[in-house]
C-alpha positions as CSV (number, residue, x, y, z in Angstrom):
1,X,87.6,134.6,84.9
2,X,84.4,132.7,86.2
3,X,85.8,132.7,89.8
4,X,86.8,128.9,90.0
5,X,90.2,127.5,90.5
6,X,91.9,125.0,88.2
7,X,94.1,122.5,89.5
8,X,96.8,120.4,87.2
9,X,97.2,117.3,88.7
10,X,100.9,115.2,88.2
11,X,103.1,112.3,88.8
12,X,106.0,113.1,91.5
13,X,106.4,116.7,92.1
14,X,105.7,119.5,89.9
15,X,109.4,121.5,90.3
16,X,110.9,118.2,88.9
17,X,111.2,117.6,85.2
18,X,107.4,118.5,84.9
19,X,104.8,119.8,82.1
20,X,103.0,121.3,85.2
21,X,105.8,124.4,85.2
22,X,105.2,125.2,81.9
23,X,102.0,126.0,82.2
24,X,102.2,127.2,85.2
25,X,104.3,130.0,84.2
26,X,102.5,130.8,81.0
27,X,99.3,131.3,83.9
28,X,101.1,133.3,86.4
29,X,102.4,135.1,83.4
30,X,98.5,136.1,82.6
31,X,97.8,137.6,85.5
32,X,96.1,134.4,87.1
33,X,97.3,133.8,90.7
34,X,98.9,130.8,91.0
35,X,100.0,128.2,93.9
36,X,102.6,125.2,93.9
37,X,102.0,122.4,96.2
38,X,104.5,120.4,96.4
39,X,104.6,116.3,95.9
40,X,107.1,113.1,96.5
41,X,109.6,113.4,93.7
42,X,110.2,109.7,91.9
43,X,113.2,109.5,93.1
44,X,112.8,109.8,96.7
45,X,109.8,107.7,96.1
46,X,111.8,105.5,94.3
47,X,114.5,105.0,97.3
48,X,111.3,104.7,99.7
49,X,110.4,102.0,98.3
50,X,113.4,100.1,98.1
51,X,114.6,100.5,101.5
52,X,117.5,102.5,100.9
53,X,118.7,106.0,101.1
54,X,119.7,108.2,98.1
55,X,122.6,109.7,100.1
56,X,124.4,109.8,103.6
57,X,127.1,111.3,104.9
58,X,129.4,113.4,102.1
59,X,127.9,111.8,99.5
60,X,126.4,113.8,96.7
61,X,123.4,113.4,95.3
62,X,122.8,113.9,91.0
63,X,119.4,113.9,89.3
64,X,120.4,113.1,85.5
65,X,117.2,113.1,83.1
66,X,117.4,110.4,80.3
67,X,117.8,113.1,78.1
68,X,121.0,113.9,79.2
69,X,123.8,112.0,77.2
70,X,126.1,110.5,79.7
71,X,128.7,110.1,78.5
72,X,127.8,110.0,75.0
73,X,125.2,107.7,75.4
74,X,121.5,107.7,76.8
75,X,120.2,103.8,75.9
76,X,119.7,101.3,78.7
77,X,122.5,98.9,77.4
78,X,125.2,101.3,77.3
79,X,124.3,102.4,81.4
80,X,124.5,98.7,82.1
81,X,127.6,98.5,80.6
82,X,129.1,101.5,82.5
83,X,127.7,100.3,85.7
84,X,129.3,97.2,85.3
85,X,133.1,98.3,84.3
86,X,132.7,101.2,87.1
87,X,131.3,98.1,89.7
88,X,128.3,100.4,90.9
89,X,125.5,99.1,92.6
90,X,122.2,99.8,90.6
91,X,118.5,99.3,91.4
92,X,116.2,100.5,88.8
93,X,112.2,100.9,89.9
94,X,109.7,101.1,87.0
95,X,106.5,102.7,87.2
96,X,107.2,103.2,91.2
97,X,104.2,103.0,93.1
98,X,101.8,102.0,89.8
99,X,100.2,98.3,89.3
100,X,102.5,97.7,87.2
101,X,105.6,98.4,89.3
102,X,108.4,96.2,88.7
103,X,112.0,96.9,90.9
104,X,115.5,95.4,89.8
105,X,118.6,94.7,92.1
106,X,121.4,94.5,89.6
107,X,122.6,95.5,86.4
108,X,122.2,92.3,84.9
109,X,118.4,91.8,86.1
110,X,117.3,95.1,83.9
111,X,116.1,94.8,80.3
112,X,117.5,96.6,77.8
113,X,114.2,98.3,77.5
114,X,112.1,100.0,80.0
115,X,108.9,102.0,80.4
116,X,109.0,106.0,80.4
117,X,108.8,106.0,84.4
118,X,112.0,103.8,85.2
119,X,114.3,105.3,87.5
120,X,117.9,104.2,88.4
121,X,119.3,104.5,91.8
122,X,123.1,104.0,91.4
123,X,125.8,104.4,94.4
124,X,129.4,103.3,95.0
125,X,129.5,100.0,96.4
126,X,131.3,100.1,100.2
């Protein structure tokens, strides 16, 4: 109303799992104009930084928030558990990118507790 812009700044991209859409639909939804400019989504930053790729070939590609119970089961131990009876490879970055940022190469390497931003990159072994 005074003519300036506002900018919300986040982590990864703001069409992924982010606060950012909220508000910016309750914005546009005002009458303010509005702009998305895209980021690097954690898990592409993720597989960057590991040296891999998330998919080749025919291979699909899911995105599967904590908050979705796989399988009946959303805690850290239980994934382990699966990825080890299914014989997955797993990497799992935490806080990707940050000070902070720790990366693990197996199943067993991971604790059974890990910070908000921890991402798992799991794929059929070949």
């Amino acid at each position: 109303e005074k003519g300036m812009d506002v900018v919300f700044i986040t982590l990864g991209d703001p069409t992924v799992y982010s606060t950012c859409m909220y508000i910016h639909k309750r914005i546009r939804k005002q009458g303010y104009e509005t702009r998305i400019v895209p980021g690097v989504p954690s898990f592409c930053a993720a597989a960057a930084r590991v040296d891999q790729s998330l998919v080749e070939n025919q291979e699909e590609l899911h995105v599967i928030p904590a908050s979705y119970e796989i399988e009946e089961g959303r805690k850290i131990p239980y994934v382990k558990q699966v990825i080890k009876e299914q014989n997955l490879n797993l990497t799992m970055v935490e806080n990707c990118g940050m000070e902070n940022e720790t990366i693990y190469h197996s199943a067993e390497e991971i604790p059974d507790e890990a910070s908000y931003y921890s991402l798992f990159i799991v794929k059929e072994k070949k």
